[in-house]
Biopython code that builds the backbone (N, CA, C, O; Angstrom):
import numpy as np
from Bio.PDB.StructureBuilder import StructureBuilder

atoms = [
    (1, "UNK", "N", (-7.532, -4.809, -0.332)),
    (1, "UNK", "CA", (-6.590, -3.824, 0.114)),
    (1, "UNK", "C", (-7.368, -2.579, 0.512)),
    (1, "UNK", "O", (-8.068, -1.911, -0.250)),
    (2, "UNK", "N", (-7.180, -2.380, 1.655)),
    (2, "UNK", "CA", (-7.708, -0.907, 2.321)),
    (2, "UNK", "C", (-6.763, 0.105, 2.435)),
    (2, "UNK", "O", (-5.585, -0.150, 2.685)),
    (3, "UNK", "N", (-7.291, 1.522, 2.230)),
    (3, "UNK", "CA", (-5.915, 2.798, 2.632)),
    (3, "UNK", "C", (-7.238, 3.385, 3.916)),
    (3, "UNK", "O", (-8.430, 3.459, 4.217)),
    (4, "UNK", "N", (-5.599, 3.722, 4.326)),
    (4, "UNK", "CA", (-6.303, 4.318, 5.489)),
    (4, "UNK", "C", (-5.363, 5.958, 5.432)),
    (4, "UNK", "O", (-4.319, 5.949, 4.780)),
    (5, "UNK", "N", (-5.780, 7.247, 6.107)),
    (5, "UNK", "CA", (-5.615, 8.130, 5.760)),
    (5, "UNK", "C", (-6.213, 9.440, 6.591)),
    (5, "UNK", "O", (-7.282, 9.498, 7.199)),
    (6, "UNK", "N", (-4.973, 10.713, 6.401)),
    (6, "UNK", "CA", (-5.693, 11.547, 7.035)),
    (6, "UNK", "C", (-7.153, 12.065, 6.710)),
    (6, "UNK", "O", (-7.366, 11.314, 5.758)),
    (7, "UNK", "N", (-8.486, 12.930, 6.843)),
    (7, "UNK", "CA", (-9.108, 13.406, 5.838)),
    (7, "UNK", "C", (-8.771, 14.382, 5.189)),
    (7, "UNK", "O", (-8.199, 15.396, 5.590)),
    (8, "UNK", "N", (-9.085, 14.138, 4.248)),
    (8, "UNK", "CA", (-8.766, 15.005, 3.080)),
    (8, "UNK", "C", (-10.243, 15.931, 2.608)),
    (8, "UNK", "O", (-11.271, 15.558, 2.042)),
    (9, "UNK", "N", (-9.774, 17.385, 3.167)),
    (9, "UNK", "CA", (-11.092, 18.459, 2.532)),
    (9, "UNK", "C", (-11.354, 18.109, 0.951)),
    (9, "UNK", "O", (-12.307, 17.484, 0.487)),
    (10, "UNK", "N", (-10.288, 18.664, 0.284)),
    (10, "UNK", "CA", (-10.069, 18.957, -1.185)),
    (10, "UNK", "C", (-10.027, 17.556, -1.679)),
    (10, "UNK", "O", (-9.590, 16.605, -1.031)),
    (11, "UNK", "N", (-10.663, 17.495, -3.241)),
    (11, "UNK", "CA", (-10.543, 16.024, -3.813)),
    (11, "UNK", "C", (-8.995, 15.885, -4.513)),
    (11, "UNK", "O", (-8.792, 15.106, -5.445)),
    (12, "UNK", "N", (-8.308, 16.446, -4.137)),
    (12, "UNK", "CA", (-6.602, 16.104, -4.713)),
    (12, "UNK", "C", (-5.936, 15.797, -3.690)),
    (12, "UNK", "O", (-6.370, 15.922, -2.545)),
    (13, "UNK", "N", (-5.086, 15.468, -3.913)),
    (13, "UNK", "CA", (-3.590, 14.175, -3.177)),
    (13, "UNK", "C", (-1.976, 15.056, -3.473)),
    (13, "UNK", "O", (-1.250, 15.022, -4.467)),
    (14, "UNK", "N", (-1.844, 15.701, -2.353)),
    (14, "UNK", "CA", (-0.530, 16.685, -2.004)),
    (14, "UNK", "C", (0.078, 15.356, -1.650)),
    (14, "UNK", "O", (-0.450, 14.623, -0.814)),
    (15, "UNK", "N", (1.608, 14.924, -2.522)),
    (15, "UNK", "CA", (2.184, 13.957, -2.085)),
    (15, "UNK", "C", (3.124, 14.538, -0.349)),
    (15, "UNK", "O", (3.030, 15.700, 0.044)),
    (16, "UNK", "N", (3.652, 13.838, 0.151)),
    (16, "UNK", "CA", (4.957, 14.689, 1.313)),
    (16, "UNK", "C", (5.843, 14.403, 1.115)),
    (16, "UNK", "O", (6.062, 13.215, 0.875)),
    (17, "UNK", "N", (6.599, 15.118, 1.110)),
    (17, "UNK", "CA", (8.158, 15.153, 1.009)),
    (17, "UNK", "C", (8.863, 13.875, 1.400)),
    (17, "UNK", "O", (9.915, 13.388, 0.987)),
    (18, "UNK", "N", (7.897, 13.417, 2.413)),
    (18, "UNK", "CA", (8.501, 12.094, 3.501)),
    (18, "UNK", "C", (8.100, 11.036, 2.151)),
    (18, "UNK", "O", (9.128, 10.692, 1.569)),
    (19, "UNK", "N", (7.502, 10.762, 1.863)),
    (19, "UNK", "CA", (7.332, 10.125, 0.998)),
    (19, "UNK", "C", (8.441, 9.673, 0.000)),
    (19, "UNK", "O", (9.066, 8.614, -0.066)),
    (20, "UNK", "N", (8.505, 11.159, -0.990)),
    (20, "UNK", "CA", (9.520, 11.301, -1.771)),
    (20, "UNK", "C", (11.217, 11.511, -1.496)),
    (20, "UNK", "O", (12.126, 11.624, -2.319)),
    (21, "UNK", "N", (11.239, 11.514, -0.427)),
    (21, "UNK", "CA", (12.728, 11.090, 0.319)),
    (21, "UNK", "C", (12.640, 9.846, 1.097)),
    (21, "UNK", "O", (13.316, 9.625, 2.102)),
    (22, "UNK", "N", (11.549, 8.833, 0.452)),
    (22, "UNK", "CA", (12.008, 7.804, 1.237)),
    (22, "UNK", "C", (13.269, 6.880, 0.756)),
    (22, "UNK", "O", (14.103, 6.454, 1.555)),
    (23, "UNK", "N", (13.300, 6.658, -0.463)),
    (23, "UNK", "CA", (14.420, 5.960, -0.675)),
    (23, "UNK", "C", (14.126, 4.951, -1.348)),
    (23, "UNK", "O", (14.933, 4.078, -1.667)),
    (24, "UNK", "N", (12.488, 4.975, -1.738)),
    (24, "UNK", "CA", (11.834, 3.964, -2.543)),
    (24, "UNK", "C", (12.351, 3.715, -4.316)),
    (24, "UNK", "O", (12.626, 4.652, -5.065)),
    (25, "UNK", "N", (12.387, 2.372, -4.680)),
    (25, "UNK", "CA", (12.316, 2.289, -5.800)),
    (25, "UNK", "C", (11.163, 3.395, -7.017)),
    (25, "UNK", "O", (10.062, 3.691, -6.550)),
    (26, "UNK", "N", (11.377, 3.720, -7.930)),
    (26, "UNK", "CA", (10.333, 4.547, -8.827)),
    (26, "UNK", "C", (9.829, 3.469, -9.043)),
    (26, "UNK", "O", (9.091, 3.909, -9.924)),
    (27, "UNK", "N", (9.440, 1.853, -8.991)),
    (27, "UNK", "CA", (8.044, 1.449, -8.947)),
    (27, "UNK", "C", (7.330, 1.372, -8.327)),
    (27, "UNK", "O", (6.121, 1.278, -8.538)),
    (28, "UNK", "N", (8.215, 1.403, -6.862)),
    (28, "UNK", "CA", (7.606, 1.070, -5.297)),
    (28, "UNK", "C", (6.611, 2.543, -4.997)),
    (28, "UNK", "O", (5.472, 2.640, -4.541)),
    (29, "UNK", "N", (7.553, 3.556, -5.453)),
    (29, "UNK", "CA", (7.172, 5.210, -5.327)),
    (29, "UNK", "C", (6.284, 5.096, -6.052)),
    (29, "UNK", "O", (5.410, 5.658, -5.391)),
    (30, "UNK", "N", (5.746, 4.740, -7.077)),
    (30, "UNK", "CA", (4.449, 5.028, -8.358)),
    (30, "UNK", "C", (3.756, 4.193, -8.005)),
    (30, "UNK", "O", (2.843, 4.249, -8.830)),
    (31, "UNK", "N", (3.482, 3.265, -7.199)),
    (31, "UNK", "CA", (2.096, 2.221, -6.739)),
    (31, "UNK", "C", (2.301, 2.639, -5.361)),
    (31, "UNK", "O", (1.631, 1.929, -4.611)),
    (32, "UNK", "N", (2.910, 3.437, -4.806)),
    (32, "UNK", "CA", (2.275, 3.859, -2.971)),
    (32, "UNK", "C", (1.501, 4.985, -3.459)),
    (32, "UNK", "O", (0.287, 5.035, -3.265)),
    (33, "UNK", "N", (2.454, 6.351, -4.398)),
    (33, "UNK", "CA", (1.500, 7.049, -5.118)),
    (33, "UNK", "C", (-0.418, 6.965, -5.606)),
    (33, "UNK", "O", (-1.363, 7.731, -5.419)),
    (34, "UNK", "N", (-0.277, 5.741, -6.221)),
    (34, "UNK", "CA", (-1.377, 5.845, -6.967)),
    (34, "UNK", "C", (-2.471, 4.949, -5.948)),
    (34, "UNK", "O", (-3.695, 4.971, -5.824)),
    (35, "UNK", "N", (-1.458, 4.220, -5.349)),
    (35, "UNK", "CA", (-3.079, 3.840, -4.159)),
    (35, "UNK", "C", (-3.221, 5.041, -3.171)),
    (35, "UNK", "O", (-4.323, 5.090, -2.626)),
    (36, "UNK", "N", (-2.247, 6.115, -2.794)),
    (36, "UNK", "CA", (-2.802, 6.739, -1.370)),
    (36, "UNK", "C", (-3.817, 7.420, -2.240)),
    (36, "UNK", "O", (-4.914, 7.549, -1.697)),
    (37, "UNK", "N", (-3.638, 8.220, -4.335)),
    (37, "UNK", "CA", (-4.339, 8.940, -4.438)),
    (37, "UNK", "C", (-5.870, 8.445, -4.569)),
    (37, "UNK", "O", (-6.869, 9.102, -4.865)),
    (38, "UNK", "N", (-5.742, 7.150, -4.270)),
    (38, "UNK", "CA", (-7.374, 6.963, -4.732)),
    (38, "UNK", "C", (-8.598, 7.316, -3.026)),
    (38, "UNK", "O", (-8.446, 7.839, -1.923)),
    (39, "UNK", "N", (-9.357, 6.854, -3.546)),
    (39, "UNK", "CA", (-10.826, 7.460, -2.426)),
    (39, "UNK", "C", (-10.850, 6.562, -1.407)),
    (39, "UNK", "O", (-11.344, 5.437, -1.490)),
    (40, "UNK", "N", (-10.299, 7.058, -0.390)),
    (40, "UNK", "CA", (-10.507, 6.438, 0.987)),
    (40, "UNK", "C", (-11.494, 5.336, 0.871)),
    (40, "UNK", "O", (-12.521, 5.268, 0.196)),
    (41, "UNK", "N", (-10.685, 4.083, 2.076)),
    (41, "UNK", "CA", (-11.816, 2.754, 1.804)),
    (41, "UNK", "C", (-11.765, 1.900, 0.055)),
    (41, "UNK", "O", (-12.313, 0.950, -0.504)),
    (42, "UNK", "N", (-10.969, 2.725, -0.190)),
    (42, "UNK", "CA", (-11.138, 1.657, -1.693)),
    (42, "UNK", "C", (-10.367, 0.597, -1.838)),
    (42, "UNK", "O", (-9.192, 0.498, -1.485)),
    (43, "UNK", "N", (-11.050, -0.225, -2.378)),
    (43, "UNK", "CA", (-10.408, -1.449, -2.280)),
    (43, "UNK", "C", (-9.843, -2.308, -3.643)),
    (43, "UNK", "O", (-10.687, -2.476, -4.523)),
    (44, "UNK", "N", (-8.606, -2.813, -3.863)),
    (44, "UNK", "CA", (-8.332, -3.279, -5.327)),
    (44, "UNK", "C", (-7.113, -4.401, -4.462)),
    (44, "UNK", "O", (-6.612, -4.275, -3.345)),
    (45, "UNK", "N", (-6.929, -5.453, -5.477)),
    (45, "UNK", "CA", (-6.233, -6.409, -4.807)),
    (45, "UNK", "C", (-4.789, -6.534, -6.171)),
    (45, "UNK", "O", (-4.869, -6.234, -7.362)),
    (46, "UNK", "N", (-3.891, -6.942, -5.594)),
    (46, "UNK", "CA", (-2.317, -6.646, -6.117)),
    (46, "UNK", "C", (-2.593, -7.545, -7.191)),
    (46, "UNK", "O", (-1.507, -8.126, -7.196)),
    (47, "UNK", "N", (-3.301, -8.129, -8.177)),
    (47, "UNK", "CA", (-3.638, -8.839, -9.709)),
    (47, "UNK", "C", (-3.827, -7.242, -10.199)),
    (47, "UNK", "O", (-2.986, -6.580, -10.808)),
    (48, "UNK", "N", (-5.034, -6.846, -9.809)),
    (48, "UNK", "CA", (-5.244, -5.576, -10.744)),
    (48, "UNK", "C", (-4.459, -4.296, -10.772)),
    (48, "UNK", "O", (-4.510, -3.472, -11.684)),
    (49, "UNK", "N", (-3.617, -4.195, -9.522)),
    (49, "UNK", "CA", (-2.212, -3.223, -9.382)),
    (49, "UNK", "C", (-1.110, -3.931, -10.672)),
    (49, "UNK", "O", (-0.484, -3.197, -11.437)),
    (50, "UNK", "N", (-1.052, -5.016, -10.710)),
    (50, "UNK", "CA", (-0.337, -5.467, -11.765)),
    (50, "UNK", "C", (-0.969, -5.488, -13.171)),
    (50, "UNK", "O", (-0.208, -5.713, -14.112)),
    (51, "UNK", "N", (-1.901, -5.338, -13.347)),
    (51, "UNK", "CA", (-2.585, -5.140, -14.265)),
    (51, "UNK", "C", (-2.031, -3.727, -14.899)),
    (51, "UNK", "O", (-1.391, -3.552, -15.935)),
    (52, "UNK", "N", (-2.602, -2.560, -13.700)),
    (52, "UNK", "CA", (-2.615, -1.001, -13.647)),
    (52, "UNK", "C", (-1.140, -0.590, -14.193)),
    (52, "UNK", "O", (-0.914, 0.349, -14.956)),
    (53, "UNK", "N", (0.034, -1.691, -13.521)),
    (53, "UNK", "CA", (1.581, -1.283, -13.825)),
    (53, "UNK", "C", (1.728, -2.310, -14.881)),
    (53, "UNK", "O", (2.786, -2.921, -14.731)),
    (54, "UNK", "N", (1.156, -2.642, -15.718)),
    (54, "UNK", "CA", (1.716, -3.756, -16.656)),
    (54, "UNK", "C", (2.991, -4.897, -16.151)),
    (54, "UNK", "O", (3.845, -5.375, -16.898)),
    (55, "UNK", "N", (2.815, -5.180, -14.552)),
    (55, "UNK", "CA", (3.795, -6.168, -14.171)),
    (55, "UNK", "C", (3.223, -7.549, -13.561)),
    (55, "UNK", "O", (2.276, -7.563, -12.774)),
    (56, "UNK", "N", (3.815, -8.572, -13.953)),
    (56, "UNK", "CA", (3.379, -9.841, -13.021)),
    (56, "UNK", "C", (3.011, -9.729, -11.321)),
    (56, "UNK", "O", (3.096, -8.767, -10.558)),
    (57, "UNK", "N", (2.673, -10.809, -11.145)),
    (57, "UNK", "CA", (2.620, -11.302, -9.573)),
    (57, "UNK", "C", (4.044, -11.555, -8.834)),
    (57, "UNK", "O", (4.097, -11.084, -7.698)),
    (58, "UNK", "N", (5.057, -12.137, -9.239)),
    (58, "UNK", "CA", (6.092, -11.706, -8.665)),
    (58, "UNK", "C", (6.726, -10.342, -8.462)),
    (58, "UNK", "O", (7.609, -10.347, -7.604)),
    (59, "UNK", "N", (6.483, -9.154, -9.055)),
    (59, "UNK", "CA", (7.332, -8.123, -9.856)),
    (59, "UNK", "C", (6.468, -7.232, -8.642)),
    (59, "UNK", "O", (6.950, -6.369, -7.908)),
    (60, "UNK", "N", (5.131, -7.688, -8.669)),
    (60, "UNK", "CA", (4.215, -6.832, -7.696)),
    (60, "UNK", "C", (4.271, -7.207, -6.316)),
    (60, "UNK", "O", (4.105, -6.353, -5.444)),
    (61, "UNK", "N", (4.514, -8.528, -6.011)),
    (61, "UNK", "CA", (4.802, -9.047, -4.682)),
    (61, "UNK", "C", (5.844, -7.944, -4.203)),
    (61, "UNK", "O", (5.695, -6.897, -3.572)),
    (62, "UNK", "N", (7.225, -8.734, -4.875)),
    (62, "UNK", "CA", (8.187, -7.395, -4.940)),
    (62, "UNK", "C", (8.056, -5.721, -4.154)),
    (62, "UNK", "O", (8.706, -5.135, -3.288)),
    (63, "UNK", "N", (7.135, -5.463, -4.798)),
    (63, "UNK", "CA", (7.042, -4.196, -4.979)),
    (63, "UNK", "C", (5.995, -3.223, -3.738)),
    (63, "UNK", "O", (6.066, -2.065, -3.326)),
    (64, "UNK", "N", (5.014, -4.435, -3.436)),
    (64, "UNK", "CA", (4.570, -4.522, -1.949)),
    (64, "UNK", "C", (5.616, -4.880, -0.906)),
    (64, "UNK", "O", (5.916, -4.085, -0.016)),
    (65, "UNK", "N", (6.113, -5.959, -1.008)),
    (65, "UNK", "CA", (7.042, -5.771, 0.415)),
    (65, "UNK", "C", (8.255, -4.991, 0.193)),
    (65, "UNK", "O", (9.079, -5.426, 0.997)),
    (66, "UNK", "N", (8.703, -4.178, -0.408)),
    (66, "UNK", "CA", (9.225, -2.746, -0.495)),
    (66, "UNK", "C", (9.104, -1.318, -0.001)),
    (66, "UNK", "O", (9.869, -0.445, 0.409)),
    (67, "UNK", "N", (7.706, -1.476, -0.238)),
    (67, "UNK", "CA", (6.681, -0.540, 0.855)),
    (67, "UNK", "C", (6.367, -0.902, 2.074)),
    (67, "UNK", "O", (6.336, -0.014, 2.925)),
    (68, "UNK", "N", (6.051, -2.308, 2.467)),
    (68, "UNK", "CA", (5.836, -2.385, 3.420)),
    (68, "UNK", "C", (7.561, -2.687, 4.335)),
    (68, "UNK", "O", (7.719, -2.522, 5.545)),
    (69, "UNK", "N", (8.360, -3.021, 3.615)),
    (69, "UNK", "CA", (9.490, -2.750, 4.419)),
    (69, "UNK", "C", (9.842, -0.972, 5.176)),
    (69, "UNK", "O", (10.280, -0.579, 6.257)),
    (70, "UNK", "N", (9.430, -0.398, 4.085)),
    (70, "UNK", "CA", (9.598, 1.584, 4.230)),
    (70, "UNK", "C", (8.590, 1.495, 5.329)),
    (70, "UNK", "O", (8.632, 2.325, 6.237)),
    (71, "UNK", "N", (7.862, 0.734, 5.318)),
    (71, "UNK", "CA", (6.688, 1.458, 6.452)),
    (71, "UNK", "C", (5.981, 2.510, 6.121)),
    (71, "UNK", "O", (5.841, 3.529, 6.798)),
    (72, "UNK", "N", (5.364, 2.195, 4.702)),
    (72, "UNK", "CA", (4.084, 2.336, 4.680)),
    (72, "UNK", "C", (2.742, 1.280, 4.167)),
    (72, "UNK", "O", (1.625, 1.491, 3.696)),
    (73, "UNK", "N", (3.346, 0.339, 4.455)),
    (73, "UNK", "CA", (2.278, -0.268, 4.292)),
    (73, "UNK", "C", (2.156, -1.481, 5.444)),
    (73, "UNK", "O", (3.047, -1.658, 6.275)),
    (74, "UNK", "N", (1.011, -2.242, 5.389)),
    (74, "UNK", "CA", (0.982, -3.176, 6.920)),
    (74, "UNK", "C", (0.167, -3.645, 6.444)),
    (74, "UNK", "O", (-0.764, -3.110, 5.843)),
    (75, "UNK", "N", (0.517, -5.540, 6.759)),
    (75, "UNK", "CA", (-0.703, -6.412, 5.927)),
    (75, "UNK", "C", (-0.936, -7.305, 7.574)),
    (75, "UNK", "O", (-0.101, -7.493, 8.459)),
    (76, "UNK", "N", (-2.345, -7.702, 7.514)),
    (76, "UNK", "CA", (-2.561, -9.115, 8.512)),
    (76, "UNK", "C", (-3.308, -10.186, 7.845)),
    (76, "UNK", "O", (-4.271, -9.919, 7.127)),
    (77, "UNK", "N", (-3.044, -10.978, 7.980)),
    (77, "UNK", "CA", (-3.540, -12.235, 7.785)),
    (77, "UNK", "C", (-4.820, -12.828, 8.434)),
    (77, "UNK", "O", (-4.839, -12.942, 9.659)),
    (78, "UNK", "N", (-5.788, -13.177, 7.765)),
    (78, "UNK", "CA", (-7.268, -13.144, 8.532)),
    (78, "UNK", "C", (-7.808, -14.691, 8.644)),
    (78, "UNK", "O", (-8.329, -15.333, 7.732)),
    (79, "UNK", "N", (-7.744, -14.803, 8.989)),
    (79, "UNK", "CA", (-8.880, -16.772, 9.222)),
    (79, "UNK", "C", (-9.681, -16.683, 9.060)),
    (79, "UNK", "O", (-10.064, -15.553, 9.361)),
    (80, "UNK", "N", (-10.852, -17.647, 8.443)),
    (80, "UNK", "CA", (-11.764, -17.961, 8.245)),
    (80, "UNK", "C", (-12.016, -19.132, 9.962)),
    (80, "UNK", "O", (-11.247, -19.463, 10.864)),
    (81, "UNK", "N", (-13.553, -19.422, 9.655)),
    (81, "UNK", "CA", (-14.004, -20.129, 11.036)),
    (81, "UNK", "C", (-13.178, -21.231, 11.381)),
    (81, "UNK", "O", (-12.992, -21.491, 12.570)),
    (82, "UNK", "N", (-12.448, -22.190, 10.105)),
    (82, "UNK", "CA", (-12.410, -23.340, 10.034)),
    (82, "UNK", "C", (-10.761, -23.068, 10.575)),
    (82, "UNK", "O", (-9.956, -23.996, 10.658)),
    (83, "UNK", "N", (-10.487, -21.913, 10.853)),
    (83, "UNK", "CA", (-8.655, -21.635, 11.188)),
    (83, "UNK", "C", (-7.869, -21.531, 9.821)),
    (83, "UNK", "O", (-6.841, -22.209, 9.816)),
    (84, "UNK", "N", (-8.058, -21.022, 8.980)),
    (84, "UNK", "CA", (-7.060, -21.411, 7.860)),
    (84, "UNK", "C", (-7.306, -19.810, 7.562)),
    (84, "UNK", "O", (-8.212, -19.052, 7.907)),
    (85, "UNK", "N", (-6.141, -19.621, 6.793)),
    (85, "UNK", "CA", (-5.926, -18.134, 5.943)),
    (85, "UNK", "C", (-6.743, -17.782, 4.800)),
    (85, "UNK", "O", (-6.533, -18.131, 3.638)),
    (86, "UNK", "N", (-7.623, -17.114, 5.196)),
    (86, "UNK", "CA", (-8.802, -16.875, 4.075)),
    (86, "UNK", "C", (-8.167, -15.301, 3.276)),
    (86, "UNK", "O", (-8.204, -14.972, 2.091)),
    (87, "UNK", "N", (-7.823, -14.851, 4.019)),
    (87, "UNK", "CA", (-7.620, -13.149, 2.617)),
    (87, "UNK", "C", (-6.403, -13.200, 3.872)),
    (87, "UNK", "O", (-6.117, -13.816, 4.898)),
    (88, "UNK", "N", (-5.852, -11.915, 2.860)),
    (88, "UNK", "CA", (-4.512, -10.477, 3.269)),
    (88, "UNK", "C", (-5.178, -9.460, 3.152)),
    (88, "UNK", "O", (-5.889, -9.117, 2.208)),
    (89, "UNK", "N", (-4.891, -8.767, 4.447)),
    (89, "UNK", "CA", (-6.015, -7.128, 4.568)),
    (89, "UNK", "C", (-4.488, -6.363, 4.197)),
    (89, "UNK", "O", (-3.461, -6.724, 4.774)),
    (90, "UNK", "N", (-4.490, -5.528, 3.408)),
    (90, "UNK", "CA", (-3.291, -4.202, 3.198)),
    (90, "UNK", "C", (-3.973, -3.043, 3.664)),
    (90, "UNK", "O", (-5.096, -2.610, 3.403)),
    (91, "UNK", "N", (-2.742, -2.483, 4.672)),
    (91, "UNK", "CA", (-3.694, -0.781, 4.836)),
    (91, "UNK", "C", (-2.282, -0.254, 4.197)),
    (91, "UNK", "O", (-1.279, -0.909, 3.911)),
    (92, "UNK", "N", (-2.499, 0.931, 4.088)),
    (92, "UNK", "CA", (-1.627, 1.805, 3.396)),
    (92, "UNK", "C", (-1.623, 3.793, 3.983)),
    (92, "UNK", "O", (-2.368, 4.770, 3.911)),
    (93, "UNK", "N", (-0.703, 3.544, 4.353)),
    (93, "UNK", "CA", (-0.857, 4.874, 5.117)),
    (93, "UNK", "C", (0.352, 5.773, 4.592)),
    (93, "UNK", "O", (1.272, 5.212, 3.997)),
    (94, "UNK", "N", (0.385, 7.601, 4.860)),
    (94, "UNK", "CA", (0.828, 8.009, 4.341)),
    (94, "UNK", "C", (2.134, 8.675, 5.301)),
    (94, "UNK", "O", (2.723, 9.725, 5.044)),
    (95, "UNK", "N", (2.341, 7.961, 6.209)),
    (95, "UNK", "CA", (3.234, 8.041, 6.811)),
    (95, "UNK", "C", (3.826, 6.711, 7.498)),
    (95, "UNK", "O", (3.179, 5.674, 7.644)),
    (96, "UNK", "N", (5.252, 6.923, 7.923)),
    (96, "UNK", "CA", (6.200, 5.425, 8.116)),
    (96, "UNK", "C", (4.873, 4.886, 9.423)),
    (96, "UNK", "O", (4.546, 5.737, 10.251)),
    (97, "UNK", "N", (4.340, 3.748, 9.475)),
    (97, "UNK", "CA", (4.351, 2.796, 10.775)),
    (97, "UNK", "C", (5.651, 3.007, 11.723)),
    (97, "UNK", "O", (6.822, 3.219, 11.408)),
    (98, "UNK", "N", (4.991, 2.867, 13.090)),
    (98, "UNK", "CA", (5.747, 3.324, 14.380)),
    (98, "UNK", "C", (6.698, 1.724, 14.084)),
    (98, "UNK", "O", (7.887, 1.783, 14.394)),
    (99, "UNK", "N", (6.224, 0.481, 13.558)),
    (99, "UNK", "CA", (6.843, -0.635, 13.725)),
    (99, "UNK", "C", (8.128, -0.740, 12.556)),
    (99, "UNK", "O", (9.012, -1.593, 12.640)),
    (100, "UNK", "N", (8.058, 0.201, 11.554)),
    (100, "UNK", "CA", (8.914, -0.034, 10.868)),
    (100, "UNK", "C", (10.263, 0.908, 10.898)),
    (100, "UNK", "O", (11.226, 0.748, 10.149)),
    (101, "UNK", "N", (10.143, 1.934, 11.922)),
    (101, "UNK", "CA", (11.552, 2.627, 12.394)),
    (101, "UNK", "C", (12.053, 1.433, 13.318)),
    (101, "UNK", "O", (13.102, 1.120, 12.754)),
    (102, "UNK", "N", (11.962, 0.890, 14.019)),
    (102, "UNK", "CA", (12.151, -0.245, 15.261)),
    (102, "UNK", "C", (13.309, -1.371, 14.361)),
    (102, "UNK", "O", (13.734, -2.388, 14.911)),
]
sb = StructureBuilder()
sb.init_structure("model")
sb.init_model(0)
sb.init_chain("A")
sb.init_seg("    ")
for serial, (resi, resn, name, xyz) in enumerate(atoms, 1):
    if name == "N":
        sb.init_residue(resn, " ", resi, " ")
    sb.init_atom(name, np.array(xyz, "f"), 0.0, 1.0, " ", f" {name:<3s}", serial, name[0])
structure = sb.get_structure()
């Protein structure tokens, strides 16, 4: 999972308003939270987000396509040589995707 992001001078994380009027669940809101606040480029995969929230793999699935329904988040699907689905790339941004007002 990658975030992608404005730069940030200061080492703290001003949430936006847009954010907090999205309409998100308070679990969906507390894991978009805690990944935008981490360090650009960092990478952690949704086992250890469930780990971080004390919730399963369903509960966290959940809780990703919640966000990525709000439009902020956007996953693609990557192949390996042989054609088959090798990983899920997540970016995470701090504003809606142009695809998810549509």
């Amino acid at each position: 999972m990658s975030i992608r992001r404005a730069p940030r001078p200061d080492r703290y994380y001003v949430v936006s308003h847009e954010i907090i009027d999205a309409g998100l669940s308070a679990e969906a809101l507390g894991v978009l939270v805690y990944v935008l606040s981490r360090p650009d480029n960092w990478t952690i995969y949704p086992t250890q987000l469930g780990t971080q929230f004390n919730c399963g793999k369903d509960k966290m699935t959940r809780i990703l396509k919640e966000i990525r329904a709000a439009g902020y988040a956007q996953y693609s699907k990557v192949r390996n040589q042989k054609g088959s689905f090798s990983r899920v790339d997540w970016v995470f941004s701090e504003s809606k995707s142009p695809e998810a007002e549509n």
